[in-house]
KOLRO-381317 format. One record per atom (N, C-alpha, C, O, CB): residue number from 1; x, y negated, z; residue in one letter. Coordinates in nm, 2 decimals. Glycine has a CB too. Layout:
BEGIN
tilum:x:y:z:loti
NUM:X:Y:Z:A
...
END
This chain:
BEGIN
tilum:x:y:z:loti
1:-15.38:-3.24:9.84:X
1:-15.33:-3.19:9.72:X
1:-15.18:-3.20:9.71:X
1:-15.11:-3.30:9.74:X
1:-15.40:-3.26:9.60:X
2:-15.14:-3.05:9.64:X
2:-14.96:-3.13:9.59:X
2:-14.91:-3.18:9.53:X
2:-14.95:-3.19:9.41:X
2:-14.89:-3.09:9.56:X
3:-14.81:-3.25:9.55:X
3:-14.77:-3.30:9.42:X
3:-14.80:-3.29:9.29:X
3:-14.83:-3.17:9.25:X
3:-14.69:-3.29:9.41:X
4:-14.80:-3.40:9.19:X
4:-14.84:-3.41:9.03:X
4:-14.73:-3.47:8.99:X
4:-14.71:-3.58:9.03:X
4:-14.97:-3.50:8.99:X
5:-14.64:-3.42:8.89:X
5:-14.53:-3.49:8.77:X
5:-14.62:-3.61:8.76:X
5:-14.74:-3.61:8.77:X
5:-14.49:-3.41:8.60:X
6:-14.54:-3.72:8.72:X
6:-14.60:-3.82:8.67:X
6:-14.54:-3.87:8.55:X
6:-14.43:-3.82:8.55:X
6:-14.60:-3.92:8.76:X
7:-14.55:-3.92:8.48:X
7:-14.49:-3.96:8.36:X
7:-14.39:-4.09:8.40:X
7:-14.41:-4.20:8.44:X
7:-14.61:-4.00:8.26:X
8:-14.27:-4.04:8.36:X
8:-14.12:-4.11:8.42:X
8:-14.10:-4.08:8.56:X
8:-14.02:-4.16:8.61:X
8:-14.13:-4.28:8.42:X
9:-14.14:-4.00:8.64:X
9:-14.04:-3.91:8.72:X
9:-13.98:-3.83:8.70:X
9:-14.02:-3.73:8.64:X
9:-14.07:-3.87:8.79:X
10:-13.84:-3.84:8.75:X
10:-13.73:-3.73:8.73:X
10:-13.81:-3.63:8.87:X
10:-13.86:-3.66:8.98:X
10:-13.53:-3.80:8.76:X
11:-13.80:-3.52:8.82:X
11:-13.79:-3.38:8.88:X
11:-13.68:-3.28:8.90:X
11:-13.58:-3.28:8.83:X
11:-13.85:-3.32:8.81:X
12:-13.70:-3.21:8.98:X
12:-13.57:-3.08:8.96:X
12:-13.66:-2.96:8.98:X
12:-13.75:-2.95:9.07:X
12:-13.43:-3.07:9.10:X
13:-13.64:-2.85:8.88:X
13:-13.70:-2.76:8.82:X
13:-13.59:-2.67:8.78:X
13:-13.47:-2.70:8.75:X
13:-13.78:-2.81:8.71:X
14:-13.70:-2.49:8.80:X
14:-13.62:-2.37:8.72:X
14:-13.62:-2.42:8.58:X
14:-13.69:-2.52:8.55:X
14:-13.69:-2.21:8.73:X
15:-13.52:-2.35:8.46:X
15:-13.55:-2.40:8.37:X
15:-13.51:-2.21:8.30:X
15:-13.49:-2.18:8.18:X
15:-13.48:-2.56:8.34:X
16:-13.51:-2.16:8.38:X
16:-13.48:-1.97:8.34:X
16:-13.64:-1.91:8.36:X
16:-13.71:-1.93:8.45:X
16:-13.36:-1.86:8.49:X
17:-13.66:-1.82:8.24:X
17:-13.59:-1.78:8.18:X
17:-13.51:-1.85:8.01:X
17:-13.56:-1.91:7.91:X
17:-13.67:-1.68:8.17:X
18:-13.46:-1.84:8.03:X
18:-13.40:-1.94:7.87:X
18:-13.33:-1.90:7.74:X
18:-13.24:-1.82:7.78:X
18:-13.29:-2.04:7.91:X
19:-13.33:-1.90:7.62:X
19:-13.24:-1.89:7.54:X
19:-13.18:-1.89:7.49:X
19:-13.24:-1.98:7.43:X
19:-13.22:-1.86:7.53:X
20:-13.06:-1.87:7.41:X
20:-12.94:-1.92:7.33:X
20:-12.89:-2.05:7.37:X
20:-12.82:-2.07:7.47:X
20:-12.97:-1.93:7.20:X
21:-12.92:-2.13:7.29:X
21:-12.87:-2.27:7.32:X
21:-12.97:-2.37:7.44:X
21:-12.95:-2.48:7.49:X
21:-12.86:-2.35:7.16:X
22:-13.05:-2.32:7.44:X
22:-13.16:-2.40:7.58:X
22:-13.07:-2.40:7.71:X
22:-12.98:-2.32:7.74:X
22:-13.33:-2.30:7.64:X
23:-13.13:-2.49:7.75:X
23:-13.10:-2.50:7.90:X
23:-13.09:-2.41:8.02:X
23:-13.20:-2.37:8.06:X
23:-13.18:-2.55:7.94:X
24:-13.00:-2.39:8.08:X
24:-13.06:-2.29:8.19:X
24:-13.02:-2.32:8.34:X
24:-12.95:-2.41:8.38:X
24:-13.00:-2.14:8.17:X
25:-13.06:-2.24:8.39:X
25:-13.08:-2.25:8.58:X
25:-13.19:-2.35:8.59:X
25:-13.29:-2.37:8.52:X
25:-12.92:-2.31:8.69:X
26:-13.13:-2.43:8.73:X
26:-13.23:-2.54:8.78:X
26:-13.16:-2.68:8.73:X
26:-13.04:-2.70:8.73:X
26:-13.26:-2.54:8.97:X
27:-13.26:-2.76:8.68:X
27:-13.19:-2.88:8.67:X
27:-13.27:-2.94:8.69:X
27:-13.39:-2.89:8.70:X
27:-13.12:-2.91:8.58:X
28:-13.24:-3.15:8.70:X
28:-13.35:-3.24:8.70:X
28:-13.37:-3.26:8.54:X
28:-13.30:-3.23:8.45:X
28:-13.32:-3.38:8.78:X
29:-13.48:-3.31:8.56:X
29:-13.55:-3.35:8.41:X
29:-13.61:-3.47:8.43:X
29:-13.62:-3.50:8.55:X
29:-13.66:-3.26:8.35:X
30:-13.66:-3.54:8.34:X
30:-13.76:-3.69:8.35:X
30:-13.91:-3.65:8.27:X
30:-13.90:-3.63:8.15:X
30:-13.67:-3.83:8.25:X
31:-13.95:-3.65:8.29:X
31:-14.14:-3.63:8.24:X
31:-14.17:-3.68:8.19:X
31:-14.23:-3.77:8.24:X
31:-14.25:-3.63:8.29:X
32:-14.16:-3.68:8.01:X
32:-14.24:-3.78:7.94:X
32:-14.33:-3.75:7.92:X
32:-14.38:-3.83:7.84:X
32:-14.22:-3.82:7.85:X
33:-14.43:-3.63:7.94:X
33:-14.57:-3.63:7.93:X
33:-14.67:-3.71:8.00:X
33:-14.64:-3.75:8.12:X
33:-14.61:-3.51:7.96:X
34:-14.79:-3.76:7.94:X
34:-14.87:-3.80:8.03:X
34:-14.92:-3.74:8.13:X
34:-14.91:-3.61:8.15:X
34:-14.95:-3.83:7.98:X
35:-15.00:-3.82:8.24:X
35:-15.04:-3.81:8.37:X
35:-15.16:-3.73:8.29:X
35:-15.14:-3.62:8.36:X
35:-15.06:-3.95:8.46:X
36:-15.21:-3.71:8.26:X
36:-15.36:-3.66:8.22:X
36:-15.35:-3.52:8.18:X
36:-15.44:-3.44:8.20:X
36:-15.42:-3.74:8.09:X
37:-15.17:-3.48:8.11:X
37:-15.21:-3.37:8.07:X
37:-15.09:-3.31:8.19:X
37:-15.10:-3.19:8.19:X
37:-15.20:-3.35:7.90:X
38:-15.02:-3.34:8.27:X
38:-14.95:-3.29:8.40:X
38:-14.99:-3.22:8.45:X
38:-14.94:-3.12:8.51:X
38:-14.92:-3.34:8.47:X
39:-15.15:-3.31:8.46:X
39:-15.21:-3.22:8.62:X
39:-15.32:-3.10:8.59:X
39:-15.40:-3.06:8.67:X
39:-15.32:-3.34:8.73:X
40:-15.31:-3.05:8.43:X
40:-15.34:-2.91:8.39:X
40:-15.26:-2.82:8.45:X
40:-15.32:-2.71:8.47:X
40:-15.33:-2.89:8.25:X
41:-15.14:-2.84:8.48:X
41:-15.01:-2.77:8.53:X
41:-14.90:-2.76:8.46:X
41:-14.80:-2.71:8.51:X
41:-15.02:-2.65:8.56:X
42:-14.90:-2.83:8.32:X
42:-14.78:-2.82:8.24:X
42:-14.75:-2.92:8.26:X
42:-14.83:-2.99:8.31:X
42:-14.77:-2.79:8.13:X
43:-14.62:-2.98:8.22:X
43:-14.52:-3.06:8.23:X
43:-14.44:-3.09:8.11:X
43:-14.32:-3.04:8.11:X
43:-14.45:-3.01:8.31:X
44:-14.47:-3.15:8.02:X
44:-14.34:-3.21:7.91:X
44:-14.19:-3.29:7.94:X
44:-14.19:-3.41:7.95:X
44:-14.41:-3.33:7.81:X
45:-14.09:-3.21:7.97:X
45:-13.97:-3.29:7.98:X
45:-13.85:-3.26:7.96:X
45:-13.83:-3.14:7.96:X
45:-13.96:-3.33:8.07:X
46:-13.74:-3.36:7.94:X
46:-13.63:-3.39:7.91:X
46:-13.55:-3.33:7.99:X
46:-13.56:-3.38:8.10:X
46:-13.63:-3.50:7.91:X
47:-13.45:-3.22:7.99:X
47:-13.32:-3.20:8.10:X
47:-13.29:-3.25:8.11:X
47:-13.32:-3.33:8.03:X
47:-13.22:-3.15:8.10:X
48:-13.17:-3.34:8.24:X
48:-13.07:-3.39:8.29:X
48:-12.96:-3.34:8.28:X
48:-12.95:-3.25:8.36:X
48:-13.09:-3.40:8.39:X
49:-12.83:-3.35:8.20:X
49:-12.73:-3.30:8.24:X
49:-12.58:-3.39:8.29:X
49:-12.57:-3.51:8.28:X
49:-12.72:-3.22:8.15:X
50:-12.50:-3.32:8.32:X
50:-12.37:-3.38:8.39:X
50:-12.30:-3.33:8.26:X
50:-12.24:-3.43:8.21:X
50:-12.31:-3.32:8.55:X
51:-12.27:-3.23:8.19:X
51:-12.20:-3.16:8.10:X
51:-12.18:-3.26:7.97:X
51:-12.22:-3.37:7.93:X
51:-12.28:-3.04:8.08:X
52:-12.07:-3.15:7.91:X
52:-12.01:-3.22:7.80:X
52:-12.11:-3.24:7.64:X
52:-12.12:-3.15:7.55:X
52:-11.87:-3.14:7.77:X
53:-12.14:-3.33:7.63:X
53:-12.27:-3.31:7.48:X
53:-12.21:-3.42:7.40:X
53:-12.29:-3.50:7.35:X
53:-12.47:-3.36:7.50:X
54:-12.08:-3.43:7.37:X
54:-12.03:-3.53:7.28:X
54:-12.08:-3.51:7.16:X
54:-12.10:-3.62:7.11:X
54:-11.90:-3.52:7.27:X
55:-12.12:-3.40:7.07:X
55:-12.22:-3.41:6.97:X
55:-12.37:-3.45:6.96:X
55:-12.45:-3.45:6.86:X
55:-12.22:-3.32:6.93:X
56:-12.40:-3.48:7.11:X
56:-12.54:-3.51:7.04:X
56:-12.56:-3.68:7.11:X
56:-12.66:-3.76:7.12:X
56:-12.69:-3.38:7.09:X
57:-12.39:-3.68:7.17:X
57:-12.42:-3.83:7.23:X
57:-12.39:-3.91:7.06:X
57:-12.44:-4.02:7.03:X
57:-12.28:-3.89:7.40:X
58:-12.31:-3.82:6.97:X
58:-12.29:-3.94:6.86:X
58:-12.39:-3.90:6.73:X
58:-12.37:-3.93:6.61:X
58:-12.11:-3.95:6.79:X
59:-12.52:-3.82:6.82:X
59:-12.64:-3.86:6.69:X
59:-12.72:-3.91:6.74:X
59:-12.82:-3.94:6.68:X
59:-12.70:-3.77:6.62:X
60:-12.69:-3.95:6.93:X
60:-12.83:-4.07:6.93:X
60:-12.95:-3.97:7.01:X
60:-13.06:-4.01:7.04:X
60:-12.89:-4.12:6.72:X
61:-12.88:-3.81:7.06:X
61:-12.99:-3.81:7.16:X
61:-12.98:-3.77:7.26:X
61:-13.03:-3.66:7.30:X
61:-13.08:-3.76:7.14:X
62:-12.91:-3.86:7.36:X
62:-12.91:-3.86:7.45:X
62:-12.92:-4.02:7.51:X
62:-12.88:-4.12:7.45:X
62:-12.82:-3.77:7.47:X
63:-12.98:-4.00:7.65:X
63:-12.98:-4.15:7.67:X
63:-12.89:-4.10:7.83:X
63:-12.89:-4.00:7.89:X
63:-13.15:-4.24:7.67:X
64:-12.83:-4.26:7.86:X
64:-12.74:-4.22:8.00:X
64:-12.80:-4.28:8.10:X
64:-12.86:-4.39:8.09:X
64:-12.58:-4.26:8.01:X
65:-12.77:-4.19:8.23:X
65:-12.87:-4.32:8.33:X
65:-12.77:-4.35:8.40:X
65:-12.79:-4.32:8.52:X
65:-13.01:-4.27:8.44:X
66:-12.68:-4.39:8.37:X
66:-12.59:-4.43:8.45:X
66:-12.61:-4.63:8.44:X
66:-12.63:-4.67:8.33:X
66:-12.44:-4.35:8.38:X
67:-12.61:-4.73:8.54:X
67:-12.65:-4.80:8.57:X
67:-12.76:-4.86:8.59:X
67:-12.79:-4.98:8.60:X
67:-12.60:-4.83:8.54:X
68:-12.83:-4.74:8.60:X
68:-12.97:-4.75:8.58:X
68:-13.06:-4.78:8.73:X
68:-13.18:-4.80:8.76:X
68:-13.02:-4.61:8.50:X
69:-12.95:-4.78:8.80:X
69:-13.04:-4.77:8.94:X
69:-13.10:-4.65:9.01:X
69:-13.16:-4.66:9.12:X
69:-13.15:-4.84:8.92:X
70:-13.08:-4.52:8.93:X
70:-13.09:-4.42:9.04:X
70:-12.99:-4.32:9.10:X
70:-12.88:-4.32:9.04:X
70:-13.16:-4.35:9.00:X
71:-13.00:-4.25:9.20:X
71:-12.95:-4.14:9.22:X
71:-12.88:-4.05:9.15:X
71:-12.76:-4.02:9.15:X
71:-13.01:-4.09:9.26:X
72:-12.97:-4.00:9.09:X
72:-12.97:-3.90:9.00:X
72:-12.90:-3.95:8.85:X
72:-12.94:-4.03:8.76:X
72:-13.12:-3.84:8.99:X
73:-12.80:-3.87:8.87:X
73:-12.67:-3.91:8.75:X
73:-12.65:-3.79:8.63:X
73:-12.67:-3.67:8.64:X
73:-12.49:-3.93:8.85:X
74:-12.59:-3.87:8.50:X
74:-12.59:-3.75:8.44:X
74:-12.67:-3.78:8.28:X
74:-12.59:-3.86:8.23:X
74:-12.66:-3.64:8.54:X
75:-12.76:-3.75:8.20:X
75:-12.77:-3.77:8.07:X
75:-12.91:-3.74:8.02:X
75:-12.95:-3.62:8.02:X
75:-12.67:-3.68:8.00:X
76:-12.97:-3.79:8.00:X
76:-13.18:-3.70:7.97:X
76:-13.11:-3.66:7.80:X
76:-13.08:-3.75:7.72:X
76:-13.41:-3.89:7.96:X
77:-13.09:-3.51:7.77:X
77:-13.09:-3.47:7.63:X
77:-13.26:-3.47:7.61:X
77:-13.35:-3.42:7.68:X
77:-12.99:-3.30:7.61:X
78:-13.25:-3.55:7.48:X
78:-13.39:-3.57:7.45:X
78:-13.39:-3.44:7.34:X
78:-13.50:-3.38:7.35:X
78:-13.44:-3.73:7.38:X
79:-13.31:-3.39:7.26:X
79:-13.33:-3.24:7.19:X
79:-13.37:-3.13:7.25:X
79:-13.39:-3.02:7.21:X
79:-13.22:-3.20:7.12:X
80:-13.37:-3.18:7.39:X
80:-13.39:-3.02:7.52:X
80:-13.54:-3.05:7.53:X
80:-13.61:-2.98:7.61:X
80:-13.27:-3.02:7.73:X
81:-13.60:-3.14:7.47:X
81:-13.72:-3.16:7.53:X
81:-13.82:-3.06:7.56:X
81:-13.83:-3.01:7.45:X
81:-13.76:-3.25:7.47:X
82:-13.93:-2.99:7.64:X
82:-13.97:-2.86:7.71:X
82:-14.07:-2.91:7.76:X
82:-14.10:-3.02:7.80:X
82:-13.88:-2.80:7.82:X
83:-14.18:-2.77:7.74:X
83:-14.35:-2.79:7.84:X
83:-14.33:-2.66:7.90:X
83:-14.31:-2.55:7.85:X
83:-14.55:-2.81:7.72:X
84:-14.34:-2.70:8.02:X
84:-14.30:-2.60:8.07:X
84:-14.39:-2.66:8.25:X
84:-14.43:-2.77:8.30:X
84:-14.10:-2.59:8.04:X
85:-14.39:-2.49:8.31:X
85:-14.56:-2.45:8.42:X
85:-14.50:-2.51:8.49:X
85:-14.38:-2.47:8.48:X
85:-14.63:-2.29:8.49:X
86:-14.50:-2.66:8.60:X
86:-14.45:-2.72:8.67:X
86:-14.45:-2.64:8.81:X
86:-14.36:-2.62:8.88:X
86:-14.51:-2.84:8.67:X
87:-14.59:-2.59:8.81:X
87:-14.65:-2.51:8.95:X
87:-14.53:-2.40:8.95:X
87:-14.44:-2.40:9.03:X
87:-14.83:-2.43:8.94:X
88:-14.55:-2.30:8.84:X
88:-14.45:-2.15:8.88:X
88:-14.32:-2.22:8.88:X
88:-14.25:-2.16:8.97:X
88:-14.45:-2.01:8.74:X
89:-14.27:-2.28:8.84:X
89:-14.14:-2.37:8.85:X
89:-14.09:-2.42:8.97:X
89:-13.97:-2.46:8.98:X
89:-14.15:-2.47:8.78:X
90:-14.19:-2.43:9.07:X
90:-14.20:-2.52:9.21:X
90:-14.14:-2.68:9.18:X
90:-14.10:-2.71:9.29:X
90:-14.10:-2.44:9.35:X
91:-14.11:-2.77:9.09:X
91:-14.09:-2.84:9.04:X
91:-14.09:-2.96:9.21:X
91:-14.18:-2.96:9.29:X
91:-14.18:-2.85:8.91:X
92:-14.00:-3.03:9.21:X
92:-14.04:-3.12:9.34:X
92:-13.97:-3.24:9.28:X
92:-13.87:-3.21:9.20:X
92:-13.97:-3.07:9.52:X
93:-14.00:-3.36:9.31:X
93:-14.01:-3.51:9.30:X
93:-13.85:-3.53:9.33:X
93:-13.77:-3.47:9.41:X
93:-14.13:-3.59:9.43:X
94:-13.84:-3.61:9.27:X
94:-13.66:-3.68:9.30:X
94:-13.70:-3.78:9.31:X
94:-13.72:-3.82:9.43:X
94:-13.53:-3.67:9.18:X
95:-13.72:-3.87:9.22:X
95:-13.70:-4.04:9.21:X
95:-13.80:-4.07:9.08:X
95:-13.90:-3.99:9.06:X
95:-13.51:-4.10:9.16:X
96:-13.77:-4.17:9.01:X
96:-13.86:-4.27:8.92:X
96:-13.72:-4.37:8.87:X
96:-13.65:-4.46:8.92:X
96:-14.01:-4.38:9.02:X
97:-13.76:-4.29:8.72:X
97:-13.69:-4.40:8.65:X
97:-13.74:-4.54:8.59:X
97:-13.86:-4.57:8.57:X
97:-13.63:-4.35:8.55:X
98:-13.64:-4.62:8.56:X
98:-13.70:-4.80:8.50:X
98:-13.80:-4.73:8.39:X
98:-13.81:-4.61:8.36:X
98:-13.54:-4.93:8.38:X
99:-13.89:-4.84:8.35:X
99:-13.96:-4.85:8.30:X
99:-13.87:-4.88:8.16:X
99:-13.92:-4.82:8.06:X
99:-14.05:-4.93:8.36:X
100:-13.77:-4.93:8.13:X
100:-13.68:-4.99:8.00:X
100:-13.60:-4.83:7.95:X
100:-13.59:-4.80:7.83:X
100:-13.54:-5.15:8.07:X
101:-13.56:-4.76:8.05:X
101:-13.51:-4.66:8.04:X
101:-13.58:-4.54:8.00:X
101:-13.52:-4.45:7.93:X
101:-13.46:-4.64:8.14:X
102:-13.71:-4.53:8.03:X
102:-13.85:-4.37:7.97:X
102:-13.87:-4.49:7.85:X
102:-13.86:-4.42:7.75:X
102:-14.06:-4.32:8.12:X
103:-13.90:-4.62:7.82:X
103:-13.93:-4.61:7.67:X
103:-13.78:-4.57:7.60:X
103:-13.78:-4.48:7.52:X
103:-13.99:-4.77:7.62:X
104:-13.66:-4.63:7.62:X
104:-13.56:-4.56:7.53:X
104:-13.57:-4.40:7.50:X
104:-13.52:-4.36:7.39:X
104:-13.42:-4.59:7.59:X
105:-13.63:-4.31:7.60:X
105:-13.63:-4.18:7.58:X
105:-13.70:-4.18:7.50:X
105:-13.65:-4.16:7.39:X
105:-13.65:-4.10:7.68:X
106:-13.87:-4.20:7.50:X
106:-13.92:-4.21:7.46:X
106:-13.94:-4.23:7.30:X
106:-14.02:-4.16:7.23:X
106:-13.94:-4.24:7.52:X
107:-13.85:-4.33:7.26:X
107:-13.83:-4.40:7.11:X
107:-13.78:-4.31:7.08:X
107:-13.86:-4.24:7.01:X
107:-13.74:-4.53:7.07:X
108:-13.63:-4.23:7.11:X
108:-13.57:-4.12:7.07:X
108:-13.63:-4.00:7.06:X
108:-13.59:-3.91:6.98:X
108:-13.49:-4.10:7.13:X
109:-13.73:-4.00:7.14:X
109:-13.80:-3.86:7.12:X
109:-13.94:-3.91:6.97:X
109:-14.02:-3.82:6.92:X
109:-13.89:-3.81:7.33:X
110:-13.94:-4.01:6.94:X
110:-14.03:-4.05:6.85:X
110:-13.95:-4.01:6.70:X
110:-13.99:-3.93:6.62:X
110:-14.08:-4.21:6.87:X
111:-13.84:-4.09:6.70:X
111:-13.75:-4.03:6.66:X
111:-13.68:-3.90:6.58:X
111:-13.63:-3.88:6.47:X
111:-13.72:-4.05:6.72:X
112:-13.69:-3.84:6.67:X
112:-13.64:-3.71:6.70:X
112:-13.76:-3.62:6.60:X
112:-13.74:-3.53:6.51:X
112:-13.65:-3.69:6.89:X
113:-13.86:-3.65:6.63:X
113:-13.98:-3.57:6.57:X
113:-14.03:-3.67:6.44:X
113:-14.12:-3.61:6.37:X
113:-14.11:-3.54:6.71:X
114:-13.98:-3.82:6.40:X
114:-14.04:-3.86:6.28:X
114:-14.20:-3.91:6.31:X
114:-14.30:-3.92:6.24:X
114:-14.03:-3.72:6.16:X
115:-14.19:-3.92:6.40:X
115:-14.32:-4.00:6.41:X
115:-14.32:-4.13:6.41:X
115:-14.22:-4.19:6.44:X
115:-14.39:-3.97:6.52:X
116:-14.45:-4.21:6.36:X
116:-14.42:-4.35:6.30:X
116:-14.40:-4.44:6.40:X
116:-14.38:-4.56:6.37:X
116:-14.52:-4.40:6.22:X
END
């Protein structure tokens, strides 16, 4: 069997077709969906970016992985958050982030949506 997203792996993924202010081309992302519902073939996750988001770094959503111990550098925008077909996407494995780092996303994405 092929690969399965897992919940707290970063990925790299199409993220086109897209629009207005979404995301576009390929980028990595981090998977906060559960394992349970991944391996339906969708995928819940976060973009990665390198780019400039000084407005949403000073409302709090974005988290940085910078000293975090991986590779893969750059910003999880938790407002980009996306379910999106992992399969048609060809989506392939990068790394695994901390465990301390997917709950901060996580809170923010709780956050984000007002959940208790």
């Amino acid at each position: 069997m092929s690969y399965i997203p897992q919940k707290g792996d970063i990925i790299h993924l199409q993220f086109d077709p897209s629009a207005g202010y979404e995301m576009k081309g390929k980028h990595y992302a981090l998977v906060v969906s559960p394992n349970s519902f991944n391996e339906r073939g969708l995928v819940v996750v976060c973009p990665i970016s390198q780019g400039n988001a000084e407005v949403h770094r000073t409302q709090g959503l974005i988290v940085s992985l910078a000293g975090c111990g991986t590779h893969t550098q750059g910003a999880v925008h938790c407002q980009h958050f996306k379910s999106l077909d992992w399969r048609i996407r060809n989506a392939q494995y990068k790394e695994r982030v901390p465990n301390y780092l997917l709950d901060e996303v996580l809170a923010r994405l709780a956050a984000l949506l007002d959940l208790p």
